[in-house]
N, C-alpha and C positions, 0 to 999 in steps of 0.2 A: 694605720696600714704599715706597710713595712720599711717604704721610705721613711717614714716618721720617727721607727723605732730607729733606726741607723741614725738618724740625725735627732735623736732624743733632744729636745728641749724644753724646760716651762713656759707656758703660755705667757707670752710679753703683752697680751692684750684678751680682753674680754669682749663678746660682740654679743648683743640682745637682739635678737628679733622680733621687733611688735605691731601689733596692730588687731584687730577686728577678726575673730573667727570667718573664715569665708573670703579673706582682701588678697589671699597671694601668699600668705607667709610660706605655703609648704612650699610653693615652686620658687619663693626666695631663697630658702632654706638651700632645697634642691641644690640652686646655682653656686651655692655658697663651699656648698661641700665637695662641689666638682675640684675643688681647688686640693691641694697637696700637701698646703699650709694650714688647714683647719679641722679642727676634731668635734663634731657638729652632733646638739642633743635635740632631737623631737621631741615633743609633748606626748610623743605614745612609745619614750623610751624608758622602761621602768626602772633603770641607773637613777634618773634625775627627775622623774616624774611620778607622780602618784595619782592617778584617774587626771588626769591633762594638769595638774596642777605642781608646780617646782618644788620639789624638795626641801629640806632645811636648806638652809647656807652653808653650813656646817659639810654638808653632802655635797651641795655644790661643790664646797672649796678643796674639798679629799677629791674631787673628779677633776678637777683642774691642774694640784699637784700630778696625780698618777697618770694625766695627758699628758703626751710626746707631739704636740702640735704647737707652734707658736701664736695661734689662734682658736681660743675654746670661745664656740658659738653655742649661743641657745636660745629656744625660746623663749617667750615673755610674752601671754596673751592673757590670761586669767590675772596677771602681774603686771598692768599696765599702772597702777597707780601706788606700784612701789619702784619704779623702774629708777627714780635717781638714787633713792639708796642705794640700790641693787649698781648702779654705775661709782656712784662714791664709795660702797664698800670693797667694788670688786676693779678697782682702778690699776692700769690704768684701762677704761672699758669706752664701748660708745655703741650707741643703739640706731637701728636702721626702721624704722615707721612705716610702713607699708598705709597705703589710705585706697581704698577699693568703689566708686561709689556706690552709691547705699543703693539702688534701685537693683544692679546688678547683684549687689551681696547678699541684700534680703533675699531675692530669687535663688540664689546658692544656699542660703541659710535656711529657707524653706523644706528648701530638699534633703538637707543632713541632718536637722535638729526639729523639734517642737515644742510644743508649751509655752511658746513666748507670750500668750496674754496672762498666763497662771505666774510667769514670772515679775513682768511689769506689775500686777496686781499685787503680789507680795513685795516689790519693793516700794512703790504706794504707799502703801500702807505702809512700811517699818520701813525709815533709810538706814535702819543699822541692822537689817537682815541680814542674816547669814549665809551671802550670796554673793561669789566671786564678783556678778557680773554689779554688784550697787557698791565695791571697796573704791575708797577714793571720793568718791560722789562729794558734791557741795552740795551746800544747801542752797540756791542757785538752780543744779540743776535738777535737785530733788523738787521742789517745787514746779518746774516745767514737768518732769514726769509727773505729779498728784494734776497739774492743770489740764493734761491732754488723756488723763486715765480715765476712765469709764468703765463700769460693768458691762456691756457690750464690746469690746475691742477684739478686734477679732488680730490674730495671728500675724498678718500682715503688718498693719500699722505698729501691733508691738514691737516686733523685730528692727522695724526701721526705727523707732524709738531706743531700741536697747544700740542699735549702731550711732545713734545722736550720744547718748550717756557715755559709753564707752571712748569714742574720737576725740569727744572735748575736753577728755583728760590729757590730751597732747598741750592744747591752751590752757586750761588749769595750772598745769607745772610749769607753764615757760618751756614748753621746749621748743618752740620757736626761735628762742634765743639763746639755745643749752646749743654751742657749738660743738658737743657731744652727740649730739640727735641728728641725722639724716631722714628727713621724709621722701618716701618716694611712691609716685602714682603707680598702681596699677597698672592703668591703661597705657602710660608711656613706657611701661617696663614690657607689657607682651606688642606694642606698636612697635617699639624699638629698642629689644631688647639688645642689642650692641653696645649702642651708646648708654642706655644708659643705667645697665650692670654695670658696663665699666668704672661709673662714676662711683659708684657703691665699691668695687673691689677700692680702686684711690681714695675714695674717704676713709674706708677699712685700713688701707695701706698693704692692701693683699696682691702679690700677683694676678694680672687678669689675663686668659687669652680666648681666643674669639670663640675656639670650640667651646666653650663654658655653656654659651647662649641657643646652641643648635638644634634645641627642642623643645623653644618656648614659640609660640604661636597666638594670635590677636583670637581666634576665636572662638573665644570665652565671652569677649564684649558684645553687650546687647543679643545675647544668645534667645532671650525668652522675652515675650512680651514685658513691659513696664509692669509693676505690683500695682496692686489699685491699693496705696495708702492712701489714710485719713491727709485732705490738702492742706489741714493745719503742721501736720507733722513732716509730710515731707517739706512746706516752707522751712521747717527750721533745720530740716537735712539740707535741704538749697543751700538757705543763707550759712552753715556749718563749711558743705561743701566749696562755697566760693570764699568764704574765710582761709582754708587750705589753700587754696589757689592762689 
């Protein structure tokens, strides 16, 4: 914007936004770019993205030099289990974790996306498919997806399965203890989105001020009936979920 260009600067800091198609990232996004300090890429910006997926680095890093924002933000969903090279090579950086839970997401994920038992089935069978959504994956958790897979699985249960594969890659990497990683709920971000954007703009190190939050609202949560997932699967979204907590 045009303040930006007056006060041209390189970006003194790197921000990832990650987590689970469906958990918040866009209205995190949103809140992020309300700021003055930040030069902010969506996943359906074709500068940085290629059908939702990031660029080379190479592109990234020519996007970063010719930023005038002291803060180039971007996504990182399809990229969740490159996320610390992506922070060690693009230092100094730090990444914000959105976590949505999984009843609510699948029910949002239902409604924008499909195919998720043709998915889980393909990664089943191969954990070195050619699919965004199995990069990263352990053999750990490839094995809990081959143990709760079936030729029967219907769409539901998939998705809450692809949201169990994908989250655990938080605990995989340690970012629990990557004092580079901020996680933040969902729920307590549109319950109380004052408090606790604020806490995200100060772990960024970004200016924060109140009108940033003045369009985020709770109801989204428990909008739709609970999914009838398989009760083996949502136990392990439970126990995932209270692990977060």
């Amino acid at each position: 914007n045009v303040i930006q260009r007056l006060r041209r600067q390189r970006p003194r800091q790197f921000v990832f936004v990650a987590g689970m198609q469906r958990s918040g990232t866009n209205m995190l996004m949103d809140l992020i770019e309300r700021s003055f300090a930040t030069d902010v890429y969506h996943e359906r910006d074709p500068r940085a993205f290629d059908n939702y997926r990031m660029r080379e680095r190479d592109v990234i890093r020519r996007l970063a030099r010719e930023s005038c924002a002291p803060f180039f933000v971007i996504k990182a969903l399809c990229e969740l289990d490159q996320l610390g090279s992506l922070m060690d090579e693009f230092a100094p950086a730090k990444t914000i974790w959105i976590l949505r839970e999984y009843g609510d997401a699948v029910n949002s994920a239902l409604v924008s996306f499909g195919n998720f038992s043709k998915q889980v089935a393909r990664i089943a069978k191969n954990r070195n498919t050619d699919d965004w959504r199995a990069a990263g994956m352990s053999e750990q958790t490839h094995e809990i997806v081959r143990r709760h897979y079936h030729p029967e699985i219907d769409d539901v249960t998939s998705a809450a399965l692809i949201w169990y594969l994908r989250n655990v890659l938080f605990f995989e990497q340690s970012f629990d203890r990557d004092r580079r990683v901020k996680l933040v709920f969902y729920e307590d971000l549109v319950r109380d989105a004052d408090r606790e954007a604020r806490a995200v703009f100060e772990f960024l190190e970004i200016p924060f001020s109140s009108w940033i939050t003045r369009k985020v609202f709770a109801s989204s949560i428990r909008k739709r009936p609970p999914p009838n997932i398989d009760p083996a699967v949502a136990r392990l979204c439970d126990d995932l979920g209270a692990r977060f907590r």
